[in-house]
N, CA and C of each residue as an Amber inpcrd file, in Angstrom:
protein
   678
  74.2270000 215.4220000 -22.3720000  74.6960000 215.6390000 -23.7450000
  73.9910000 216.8700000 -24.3100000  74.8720000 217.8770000 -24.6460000
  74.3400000 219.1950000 -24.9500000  73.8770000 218.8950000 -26.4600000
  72.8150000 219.9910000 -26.8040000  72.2720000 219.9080000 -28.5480000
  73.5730000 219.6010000 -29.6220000  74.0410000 220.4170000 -29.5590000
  75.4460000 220.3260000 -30.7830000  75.9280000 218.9960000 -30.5330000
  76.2940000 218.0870000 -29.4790000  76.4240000 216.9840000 -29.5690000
  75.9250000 216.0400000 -29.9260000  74.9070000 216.2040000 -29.4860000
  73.4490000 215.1560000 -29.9630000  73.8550000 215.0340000 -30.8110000
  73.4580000 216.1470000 -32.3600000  73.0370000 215.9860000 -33.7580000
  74.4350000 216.0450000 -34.2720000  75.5590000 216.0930000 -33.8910000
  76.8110000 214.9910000 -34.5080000  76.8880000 214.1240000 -34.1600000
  76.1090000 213.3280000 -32.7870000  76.2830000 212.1250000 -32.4420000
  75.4950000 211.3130000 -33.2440000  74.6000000 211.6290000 -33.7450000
  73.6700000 210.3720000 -34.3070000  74.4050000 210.5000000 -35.8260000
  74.4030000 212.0280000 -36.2100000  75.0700000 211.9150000 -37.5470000
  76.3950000 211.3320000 -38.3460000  76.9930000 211.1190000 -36.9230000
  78.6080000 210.6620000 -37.1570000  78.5740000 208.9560000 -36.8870000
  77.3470000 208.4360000 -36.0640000  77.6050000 207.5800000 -36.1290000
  76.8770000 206.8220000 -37.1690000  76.0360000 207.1730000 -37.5310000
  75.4330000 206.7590000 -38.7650000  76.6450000 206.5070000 -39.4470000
  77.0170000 207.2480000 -40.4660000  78.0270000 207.5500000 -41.3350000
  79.1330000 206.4650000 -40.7480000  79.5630000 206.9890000 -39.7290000
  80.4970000 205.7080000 -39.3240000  80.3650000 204.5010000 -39.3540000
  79.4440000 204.1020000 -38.9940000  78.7580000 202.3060000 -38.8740000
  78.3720000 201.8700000 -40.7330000  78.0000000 202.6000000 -41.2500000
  77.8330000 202.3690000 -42.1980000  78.9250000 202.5420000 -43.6410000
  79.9500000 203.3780000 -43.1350000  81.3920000 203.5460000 -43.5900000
  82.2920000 201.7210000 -43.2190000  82.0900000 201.0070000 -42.0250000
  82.4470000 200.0250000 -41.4750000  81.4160000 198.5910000 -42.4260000
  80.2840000 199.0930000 -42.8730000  79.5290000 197.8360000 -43.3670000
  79.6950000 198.1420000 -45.2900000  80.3130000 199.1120000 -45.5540000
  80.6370000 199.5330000 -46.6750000  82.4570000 198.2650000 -46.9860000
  83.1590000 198.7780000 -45.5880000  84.5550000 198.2150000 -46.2260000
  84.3720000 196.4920000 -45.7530000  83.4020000 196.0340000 -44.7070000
  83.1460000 194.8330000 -45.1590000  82.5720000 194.1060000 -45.8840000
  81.9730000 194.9010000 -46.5510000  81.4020000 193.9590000 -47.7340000
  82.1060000 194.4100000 -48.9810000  82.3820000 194.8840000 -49.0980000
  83.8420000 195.2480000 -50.1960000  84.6860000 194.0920000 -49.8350000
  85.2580000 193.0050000 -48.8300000  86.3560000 192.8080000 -48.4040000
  86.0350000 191.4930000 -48.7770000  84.6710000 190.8550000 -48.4650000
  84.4060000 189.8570000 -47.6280000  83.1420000 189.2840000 -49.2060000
  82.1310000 189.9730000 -49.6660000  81.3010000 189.9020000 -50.7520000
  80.5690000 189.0610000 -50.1060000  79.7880000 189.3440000 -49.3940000
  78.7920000 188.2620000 -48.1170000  77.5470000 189.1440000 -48.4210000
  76.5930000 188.6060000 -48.7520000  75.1860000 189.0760000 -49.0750000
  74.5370000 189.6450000 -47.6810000  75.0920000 189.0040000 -46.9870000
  74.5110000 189.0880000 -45.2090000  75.0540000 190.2850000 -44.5260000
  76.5590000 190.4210000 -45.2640000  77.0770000 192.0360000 -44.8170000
  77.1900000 192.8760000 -45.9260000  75.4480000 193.3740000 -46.3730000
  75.2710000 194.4980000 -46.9350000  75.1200000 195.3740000 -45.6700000
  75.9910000 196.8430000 -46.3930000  76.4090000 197.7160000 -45.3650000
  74.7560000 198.6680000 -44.6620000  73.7470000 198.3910000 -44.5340000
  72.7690000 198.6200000 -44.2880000  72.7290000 197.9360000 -43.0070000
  72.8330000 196.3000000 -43.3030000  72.8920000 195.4540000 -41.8030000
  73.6560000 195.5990000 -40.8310000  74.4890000 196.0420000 -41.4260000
  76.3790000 195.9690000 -40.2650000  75.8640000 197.2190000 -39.3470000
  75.2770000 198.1620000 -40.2870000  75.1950000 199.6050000 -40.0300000
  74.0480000 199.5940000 -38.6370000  73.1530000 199.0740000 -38.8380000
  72.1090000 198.7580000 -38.1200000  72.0560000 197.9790000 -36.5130000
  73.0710000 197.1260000 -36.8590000  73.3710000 196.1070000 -35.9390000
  74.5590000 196.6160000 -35.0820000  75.4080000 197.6210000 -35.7350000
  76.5450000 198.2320000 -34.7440000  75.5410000 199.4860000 -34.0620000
  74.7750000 200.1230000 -34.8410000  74.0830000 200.9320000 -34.0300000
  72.8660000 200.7940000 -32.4320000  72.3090000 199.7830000 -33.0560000
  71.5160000 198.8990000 -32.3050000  72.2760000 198.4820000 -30.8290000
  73.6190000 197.6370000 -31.2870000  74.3500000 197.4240000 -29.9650000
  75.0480000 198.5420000 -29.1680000  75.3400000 199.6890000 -29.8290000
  76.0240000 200.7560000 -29.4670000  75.3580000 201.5430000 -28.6790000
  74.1820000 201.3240000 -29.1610000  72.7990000 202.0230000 -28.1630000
  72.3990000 201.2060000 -26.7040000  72.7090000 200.1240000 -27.0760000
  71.9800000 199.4790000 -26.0770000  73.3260000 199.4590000 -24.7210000
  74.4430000 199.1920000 -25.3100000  75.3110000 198.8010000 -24.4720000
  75.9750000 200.5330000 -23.6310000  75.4830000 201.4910000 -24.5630000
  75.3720000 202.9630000 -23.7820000  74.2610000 203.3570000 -23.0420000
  73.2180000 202.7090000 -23.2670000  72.1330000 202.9440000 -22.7370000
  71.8550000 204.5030000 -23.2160000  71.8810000 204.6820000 -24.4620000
  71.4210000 205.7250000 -25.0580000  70.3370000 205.7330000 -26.0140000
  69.3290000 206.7090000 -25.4200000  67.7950000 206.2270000 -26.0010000
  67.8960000 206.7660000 -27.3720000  66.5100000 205.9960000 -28.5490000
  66.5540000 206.2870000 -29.3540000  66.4630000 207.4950000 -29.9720000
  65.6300000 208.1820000 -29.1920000  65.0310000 209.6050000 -29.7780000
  66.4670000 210.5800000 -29.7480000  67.5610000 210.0290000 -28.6110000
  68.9540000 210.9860000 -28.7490000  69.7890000 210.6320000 -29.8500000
  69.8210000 209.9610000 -30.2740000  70.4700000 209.0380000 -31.2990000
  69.9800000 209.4760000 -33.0110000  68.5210000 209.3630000 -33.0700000
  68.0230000 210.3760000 -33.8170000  67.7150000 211.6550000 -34.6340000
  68.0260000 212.5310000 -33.1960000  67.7950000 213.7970000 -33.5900000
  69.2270000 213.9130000 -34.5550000  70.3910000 213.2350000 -34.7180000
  71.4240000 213.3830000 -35.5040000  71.2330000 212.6470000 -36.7380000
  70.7390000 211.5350000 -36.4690000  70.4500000 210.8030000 -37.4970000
  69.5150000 211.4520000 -38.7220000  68.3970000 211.8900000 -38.2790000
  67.3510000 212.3570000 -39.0890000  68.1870000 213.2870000 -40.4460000
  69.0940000 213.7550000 -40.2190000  70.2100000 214.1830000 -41.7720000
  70.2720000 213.1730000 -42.7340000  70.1000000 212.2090000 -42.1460000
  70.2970000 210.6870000 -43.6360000  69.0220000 210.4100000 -43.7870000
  68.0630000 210.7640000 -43.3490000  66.3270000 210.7690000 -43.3970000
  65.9810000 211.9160000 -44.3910000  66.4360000 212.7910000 -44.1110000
  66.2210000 213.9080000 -45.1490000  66.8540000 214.2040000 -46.6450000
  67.8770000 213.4860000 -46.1850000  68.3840000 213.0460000 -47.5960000
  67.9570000 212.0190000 -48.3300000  67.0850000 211.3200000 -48.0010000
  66.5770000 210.3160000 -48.4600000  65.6960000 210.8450000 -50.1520000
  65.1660000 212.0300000 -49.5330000  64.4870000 212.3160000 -50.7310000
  65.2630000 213.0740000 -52.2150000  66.4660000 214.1140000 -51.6320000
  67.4270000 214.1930000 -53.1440000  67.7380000 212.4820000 -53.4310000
  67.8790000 211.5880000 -52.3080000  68.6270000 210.1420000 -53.3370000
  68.2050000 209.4110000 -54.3170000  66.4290000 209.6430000 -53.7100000
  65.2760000 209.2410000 -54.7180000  65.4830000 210.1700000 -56.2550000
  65.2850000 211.3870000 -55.7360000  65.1510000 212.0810000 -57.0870000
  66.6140000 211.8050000 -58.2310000  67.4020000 211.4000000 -57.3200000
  68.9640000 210.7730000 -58.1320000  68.9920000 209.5100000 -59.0780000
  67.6240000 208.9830000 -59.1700000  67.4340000 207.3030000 -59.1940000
  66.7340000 207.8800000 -60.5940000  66.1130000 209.1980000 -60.9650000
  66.1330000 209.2570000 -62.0590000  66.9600000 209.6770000 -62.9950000
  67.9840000 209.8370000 -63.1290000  69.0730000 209.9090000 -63.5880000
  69.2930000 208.5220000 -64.9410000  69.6200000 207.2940000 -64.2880000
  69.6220000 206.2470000 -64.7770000  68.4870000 206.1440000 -65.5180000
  67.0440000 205.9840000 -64.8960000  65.9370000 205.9610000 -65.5290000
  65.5610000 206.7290000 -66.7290000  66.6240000 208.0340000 -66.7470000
  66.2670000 208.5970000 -68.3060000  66.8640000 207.9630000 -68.9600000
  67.6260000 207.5290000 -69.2650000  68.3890000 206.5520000 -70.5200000
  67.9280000 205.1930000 -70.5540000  66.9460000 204.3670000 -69.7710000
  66.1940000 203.6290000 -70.1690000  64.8330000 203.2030000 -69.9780000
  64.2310000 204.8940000 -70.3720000  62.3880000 204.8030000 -70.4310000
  62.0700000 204.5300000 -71.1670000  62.9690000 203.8890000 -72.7960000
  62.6590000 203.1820000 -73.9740000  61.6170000 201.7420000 -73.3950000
  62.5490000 200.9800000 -72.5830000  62.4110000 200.2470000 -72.1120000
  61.3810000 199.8720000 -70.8060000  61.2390000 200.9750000 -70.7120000
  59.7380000 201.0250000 -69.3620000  58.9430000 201.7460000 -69.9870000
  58.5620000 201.9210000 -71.1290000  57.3920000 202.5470000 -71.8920000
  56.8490000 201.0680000 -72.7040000  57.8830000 200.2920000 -73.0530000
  57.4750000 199.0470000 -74.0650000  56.9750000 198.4070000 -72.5330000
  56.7630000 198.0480000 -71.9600000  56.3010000 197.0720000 -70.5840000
  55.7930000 198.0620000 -69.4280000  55.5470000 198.9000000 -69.7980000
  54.7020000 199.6460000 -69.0200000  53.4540000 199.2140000 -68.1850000
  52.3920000 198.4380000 -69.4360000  51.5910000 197.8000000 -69.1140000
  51.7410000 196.4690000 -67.8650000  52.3700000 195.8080000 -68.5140000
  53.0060000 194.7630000 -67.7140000  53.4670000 195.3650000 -66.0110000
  54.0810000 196.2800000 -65.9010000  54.5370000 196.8940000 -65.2990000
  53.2740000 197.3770000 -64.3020000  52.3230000 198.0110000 -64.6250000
  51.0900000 198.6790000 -64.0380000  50.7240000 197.3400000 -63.1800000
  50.3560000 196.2830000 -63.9740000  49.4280000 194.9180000 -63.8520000
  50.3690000 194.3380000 -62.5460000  51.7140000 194.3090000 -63.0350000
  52.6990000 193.7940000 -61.4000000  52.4030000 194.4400000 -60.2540000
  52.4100000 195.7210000 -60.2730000  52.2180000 196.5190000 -59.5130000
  51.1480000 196.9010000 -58.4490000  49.9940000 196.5690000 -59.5530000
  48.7040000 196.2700000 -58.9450000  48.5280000 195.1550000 -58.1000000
  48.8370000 193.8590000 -58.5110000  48.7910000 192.5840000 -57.9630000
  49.8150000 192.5090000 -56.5760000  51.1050000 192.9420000 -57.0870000
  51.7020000 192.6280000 -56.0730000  51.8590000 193.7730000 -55.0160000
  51.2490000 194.8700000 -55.1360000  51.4300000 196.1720000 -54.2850000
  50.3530000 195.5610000 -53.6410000  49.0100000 195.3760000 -54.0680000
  47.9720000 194.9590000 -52.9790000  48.1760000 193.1840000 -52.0950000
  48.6370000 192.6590000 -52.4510000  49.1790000 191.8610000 -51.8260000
  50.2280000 191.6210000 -51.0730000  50.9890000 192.5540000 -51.1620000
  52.3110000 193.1700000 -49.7970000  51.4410000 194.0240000 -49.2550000
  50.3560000 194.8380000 -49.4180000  49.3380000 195.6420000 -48.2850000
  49.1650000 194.7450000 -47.3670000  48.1380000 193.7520000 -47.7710000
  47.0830000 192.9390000 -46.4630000  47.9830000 191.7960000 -46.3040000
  48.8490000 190.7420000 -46.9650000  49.4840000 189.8580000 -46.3200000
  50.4280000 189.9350000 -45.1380000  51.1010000 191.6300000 -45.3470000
  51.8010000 191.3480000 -43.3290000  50.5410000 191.2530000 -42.4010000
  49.3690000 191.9800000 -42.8650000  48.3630000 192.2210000 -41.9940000
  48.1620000 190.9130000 -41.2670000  47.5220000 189.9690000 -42.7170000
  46.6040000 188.8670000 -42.3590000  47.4180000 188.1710000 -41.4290000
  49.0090000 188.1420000 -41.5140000  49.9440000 187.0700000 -40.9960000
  50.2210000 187.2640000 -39.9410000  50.2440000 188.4630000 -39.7660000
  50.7410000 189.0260000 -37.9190000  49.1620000 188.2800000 -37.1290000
  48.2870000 188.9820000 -38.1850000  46.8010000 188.7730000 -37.1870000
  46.8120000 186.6300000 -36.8900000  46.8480000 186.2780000 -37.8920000
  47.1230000 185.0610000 -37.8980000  47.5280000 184.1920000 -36.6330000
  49.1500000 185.0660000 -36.6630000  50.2380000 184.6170000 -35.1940000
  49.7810000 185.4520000 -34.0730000  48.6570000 185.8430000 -33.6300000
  48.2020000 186.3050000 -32.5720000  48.5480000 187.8100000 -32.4710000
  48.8590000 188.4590000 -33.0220000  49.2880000 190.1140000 -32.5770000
  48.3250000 190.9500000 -32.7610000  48.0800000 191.9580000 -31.9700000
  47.3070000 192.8980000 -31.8260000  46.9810000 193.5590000 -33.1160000
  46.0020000 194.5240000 -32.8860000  45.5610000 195.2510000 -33.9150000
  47.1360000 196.6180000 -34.4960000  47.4690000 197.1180000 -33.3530000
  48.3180000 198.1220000 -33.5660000  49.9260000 197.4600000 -34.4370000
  50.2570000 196.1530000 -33.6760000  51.0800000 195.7430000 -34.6560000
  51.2850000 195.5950000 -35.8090000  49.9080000 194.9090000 -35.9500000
  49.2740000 194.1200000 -37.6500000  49.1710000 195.3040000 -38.6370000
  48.7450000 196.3620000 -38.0290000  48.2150000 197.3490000 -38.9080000
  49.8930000 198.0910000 -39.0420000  50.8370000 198.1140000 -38.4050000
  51.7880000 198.5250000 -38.8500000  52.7170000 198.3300000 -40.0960000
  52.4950000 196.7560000 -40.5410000  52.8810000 196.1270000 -41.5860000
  52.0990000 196.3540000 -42.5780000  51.3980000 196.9910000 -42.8050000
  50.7510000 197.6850000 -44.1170000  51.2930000 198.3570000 -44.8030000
  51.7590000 199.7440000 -44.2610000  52.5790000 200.6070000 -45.4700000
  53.7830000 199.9270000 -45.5270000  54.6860000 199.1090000 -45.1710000
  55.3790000 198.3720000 -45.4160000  56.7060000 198.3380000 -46.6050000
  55.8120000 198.1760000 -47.6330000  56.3370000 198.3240000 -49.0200000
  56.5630000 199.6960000 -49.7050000  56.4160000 200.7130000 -48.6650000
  56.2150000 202.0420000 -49.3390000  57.8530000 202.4150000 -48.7960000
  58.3390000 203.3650000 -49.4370000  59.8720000 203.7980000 -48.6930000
  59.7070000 204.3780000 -47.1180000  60.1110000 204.5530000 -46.5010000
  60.3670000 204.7370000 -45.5170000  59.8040000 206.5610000 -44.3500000
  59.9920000 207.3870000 -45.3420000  59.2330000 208.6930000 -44.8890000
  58.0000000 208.3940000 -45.3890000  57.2430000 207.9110000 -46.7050000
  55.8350000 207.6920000 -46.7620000  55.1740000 206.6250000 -45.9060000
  55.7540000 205.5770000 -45.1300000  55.7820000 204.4010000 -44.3320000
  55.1540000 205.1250000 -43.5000000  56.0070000 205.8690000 -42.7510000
  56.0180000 206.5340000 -40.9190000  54.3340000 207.0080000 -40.8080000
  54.4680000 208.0310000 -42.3780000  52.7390000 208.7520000 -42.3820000
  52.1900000 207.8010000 -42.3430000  52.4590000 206.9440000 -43.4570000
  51.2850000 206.1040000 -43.3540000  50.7810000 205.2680000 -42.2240000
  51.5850000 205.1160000 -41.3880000  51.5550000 204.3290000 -40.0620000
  50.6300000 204.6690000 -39.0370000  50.6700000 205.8780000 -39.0720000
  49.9080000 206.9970000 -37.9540000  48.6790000 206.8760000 -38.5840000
  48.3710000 207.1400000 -40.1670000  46.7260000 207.3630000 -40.6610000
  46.0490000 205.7450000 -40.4870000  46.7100000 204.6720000 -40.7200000
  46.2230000 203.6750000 -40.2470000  45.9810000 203.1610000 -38.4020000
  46.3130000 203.9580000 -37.8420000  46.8470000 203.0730000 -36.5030000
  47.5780000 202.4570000 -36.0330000  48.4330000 202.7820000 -36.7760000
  49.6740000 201.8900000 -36.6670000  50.6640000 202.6670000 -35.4490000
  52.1180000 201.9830000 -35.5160000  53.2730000 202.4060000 -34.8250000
  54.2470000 202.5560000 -35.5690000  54.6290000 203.9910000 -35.5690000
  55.0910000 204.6460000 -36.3010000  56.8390000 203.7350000 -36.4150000
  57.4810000 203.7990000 -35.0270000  58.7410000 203.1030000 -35.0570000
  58.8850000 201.4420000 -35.5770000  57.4900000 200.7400000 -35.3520000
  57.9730000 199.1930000 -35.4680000  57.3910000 198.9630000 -36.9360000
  56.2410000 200.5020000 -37.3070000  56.4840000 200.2750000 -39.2720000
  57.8910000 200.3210000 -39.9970000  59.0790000 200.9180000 -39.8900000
  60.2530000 201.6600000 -39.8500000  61.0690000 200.1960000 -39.7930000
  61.3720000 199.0470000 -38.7800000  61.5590000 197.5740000 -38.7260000
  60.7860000 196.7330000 -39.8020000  59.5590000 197.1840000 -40.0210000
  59.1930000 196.1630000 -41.0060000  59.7250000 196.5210000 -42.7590000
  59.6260000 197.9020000 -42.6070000  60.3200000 198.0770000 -43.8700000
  61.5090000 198.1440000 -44.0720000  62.6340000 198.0530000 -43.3700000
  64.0430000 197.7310000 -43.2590000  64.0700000 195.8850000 -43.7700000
  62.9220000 195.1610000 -42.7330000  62.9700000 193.6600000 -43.5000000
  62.5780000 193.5540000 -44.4830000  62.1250000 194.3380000 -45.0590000
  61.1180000 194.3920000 -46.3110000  62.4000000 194.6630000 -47.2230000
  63.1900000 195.6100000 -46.7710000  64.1810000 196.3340000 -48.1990000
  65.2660000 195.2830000 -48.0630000  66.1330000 195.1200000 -46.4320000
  66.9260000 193.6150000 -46.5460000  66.7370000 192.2190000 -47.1490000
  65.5640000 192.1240000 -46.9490000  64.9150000 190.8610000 -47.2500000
  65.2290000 190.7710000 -49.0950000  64.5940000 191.3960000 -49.5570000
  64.5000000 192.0940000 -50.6390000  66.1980000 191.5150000 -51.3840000
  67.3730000 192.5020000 -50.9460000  68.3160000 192.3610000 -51.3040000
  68.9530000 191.2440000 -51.3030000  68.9660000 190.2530000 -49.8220000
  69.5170000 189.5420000 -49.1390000  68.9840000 188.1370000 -49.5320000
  67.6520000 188.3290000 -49.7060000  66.9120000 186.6920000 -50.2510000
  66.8460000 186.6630000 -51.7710000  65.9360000 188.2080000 -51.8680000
  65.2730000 187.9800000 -52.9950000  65.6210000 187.9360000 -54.4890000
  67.0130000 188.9170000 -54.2830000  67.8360000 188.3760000 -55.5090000
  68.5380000 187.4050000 -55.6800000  68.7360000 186.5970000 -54.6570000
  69.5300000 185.2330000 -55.1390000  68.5240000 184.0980000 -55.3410000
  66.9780000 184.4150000 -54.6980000  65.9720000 183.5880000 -55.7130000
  66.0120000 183.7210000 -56.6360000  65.9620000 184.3780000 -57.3790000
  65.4190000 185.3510000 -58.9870000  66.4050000 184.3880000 -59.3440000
  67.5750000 184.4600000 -59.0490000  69.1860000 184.0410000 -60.1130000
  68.7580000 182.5470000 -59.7970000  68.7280000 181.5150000 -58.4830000
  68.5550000 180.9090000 -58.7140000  67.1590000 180.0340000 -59.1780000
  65.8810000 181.0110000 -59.1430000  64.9650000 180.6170000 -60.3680000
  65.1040000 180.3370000 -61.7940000  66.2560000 181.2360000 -62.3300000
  66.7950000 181.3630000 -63.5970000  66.0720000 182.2880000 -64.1810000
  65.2310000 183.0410000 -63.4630000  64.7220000 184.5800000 -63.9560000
  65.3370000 185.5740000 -63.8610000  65.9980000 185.9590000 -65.4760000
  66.8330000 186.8970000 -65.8760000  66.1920000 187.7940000 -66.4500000
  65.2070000 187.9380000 -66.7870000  64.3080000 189.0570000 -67.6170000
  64.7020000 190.5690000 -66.7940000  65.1780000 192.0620000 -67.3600000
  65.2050000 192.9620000 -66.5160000  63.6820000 193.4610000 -66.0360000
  62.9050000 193.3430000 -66.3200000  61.9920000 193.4810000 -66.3710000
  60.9740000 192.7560000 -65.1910000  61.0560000 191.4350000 -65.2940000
  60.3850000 190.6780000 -64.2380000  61.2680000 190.8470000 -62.5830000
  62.6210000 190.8900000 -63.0570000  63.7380000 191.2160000 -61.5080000
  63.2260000 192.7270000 -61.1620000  63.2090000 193.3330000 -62.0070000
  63.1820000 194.9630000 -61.6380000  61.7860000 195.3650000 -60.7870000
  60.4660000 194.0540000 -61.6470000  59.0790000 194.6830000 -60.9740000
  59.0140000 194.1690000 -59.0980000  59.7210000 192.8990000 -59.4100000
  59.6480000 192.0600000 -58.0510000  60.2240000 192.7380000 -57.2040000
  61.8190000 193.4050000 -57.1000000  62.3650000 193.8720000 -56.3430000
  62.1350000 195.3310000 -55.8560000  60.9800000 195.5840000 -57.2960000
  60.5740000 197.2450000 -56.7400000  60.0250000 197.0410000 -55.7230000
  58.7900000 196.1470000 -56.0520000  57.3330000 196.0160000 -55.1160000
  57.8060000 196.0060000 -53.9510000  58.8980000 194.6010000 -53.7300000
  58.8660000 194.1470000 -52.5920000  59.5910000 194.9200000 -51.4790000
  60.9660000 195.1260000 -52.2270000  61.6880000 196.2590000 -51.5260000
  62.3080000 197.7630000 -51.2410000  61.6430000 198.1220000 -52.0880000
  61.8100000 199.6080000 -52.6040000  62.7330000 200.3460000 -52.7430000
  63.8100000 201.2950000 -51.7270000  65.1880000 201.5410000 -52.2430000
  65.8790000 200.8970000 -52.2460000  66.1250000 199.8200000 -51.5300000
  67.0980000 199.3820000 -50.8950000  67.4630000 198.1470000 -51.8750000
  66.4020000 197.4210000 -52.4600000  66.4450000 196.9050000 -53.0000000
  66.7140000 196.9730000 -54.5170000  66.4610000 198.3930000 -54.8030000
  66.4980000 198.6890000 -56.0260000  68.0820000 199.1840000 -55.8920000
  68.3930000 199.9610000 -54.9820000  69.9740000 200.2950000 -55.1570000
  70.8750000 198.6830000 -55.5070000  70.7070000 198.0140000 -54.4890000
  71.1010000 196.6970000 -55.1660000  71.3270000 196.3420000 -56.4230000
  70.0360000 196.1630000 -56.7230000  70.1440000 195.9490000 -58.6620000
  71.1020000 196.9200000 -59.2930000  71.1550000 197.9180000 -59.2900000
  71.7830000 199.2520000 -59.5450000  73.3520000 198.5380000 -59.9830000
  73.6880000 197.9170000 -58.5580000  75.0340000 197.2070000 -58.6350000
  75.4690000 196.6050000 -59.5730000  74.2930000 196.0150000 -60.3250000
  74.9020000 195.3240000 -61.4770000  74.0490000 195.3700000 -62.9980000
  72.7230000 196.0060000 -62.5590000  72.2340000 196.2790000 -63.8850000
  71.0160000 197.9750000 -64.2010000  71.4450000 198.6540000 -64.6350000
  71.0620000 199.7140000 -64.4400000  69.2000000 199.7300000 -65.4650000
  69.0710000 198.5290000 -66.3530000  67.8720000 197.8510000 -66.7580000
  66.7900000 197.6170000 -65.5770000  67.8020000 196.8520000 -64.8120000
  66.7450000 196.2910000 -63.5470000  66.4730000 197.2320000 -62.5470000
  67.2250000 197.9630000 -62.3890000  67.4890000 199.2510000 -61.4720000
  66.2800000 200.0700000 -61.9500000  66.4060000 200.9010000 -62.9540000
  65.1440000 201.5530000 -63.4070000  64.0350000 201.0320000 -63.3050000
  63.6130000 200.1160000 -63.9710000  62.2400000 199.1920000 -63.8230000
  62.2890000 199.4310000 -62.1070000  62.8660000 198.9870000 -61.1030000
  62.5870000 198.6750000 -59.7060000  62.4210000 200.0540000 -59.5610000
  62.9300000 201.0540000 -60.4270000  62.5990000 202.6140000 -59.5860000
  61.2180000 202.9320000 -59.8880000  60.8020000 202.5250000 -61.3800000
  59.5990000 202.9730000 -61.3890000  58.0750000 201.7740000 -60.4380000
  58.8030000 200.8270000 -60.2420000  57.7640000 199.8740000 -60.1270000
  57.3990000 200.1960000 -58.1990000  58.3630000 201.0260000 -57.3170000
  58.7210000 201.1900000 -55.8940000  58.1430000 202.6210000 -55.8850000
  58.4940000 203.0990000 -57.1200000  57.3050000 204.6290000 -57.1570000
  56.0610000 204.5270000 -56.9540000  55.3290000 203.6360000 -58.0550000
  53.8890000 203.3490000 -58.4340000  53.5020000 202.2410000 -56.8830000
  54.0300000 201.8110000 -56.5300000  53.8710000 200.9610000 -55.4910000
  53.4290000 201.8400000 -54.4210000  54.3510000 203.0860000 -54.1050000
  54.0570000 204.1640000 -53.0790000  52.8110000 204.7200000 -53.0960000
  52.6060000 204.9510000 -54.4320000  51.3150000 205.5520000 -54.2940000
  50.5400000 205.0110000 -54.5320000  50.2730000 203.7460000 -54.8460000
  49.2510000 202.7140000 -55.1590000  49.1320000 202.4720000 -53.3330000
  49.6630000 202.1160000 -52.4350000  49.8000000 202.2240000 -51.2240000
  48.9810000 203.7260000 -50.0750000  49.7210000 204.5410000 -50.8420000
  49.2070000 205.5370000 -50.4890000  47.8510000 206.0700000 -50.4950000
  47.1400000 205.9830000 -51.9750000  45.9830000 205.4920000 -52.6180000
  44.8540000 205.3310000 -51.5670000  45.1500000 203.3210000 -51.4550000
  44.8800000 202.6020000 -50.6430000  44.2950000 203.0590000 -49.4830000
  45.3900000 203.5120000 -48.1190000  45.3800000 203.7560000 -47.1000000
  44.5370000 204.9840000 -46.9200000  44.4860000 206.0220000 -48.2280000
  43.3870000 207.2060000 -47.8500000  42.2370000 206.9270000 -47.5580000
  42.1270000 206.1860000 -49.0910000  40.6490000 205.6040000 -48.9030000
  39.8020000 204.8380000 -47.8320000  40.7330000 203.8130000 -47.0900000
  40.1230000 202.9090000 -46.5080000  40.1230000 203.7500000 -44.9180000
  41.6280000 204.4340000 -44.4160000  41.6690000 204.4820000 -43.4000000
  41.4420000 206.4070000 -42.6990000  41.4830000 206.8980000 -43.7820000
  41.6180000 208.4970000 -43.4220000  39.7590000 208.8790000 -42.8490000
């Protein structure tokens, strides 16, 4: 497979698989086929059943990696029309952030170490909660593995979407505010695009609370591990 192929191959199929988990969950409204999973899981098998390694698959892909960062800067958009509202709970906001950013740090740790896994695993589930290009760094300055940090934060952002907002609803916690800090922490874009879907209150709060999380993370990991 010559270069020019490669990097439309990973790029087209991205787009494609995820064009396919877009019109089923449009069709179907199944929490389980958010187009992230479909996308993932057709790629995953498509690879395996070609026996086409990851790093070829990649070098096309990495275009939706790089875009990752205009999508972020797009998320403030919404957030200017309601920093009324994340300036009054700001505080609140800091205090979530703190608590629950350092406690998504060391709990994948403690839990992997727990169920027997090595040091290189355990330590991969640390940056975790951070988006996904600050993840990878962070993976390497800890000791970690760069690819199976990348899996934990995909469960982290699915999880997020897939569990964690239909707890909230069925907790009966409607506050935008308390949905927005939980779903920042825990899942960061992915989770926050979610909210987006239906409340652009909760959406903001999760943008700022998945920001401060990054670098409260980031923070963290200098200090202890650089």
């Amino acid at each position: 497979m010559n270069m020019g192929i490669t990097y439309l191959f990973g790029a087209l199929l991205t787009l494609g698989t995820y064009a396919i988990g877009i019109g089923l969950y449009k069709r179907y409204k199944k929490t389980w086929l958010q187009p992230l999973i479909v996308a993932t899981v057709l790629i995953g098998a498509m690879l395996l059943v070609a026996d086409i390694p990851y790093d070829t698959y990649m070098k096309g892909a990495n275009l939706w990696n790089w875009l990752l960062g205009p999508a972020v800067v797009a998320l403030a958009y919404p957030l200017y029309f309601n920093l009324p509202m994340v300036k009054k709970y700001f505080g609140p906001i800091l205090l979530g952030v703190a608590g629950g950013g350092l406690f998504g740090l060391f709990s994948g740790y403690l839990l992997t170490k727990w169920l027997g896994a090595d040091t290189a695993v355990a330590t991969s589930t640390i940056p975790k909660n951070a988006t996904t290009p600050i993840a990878i760094e962070l993976s390497e300055m800890v000791g970690g593995i760069p690819s199976l940090t990348v899996v934990y934060v995909m469960i982290a952002g699915i999880g997020g979407a897939v569990l964690g907002i239909p707890i909230l609803d069925k907790l009966g916690i409607r506050h935008p505010v308390a949905r927005g800090l939980s779903i920042g922490i825990a899942s960061h874009g992915f989770g926050t695009a979610k909210l987006f879907e239906t409340s652009d209150r909760e959406g903001s709060v999760s943008t700022v609370a998945y920001i401060l999380t990054a670098i409260l993370i980031t923070v963290v990991c200098t200090i202890f591990f650089s």
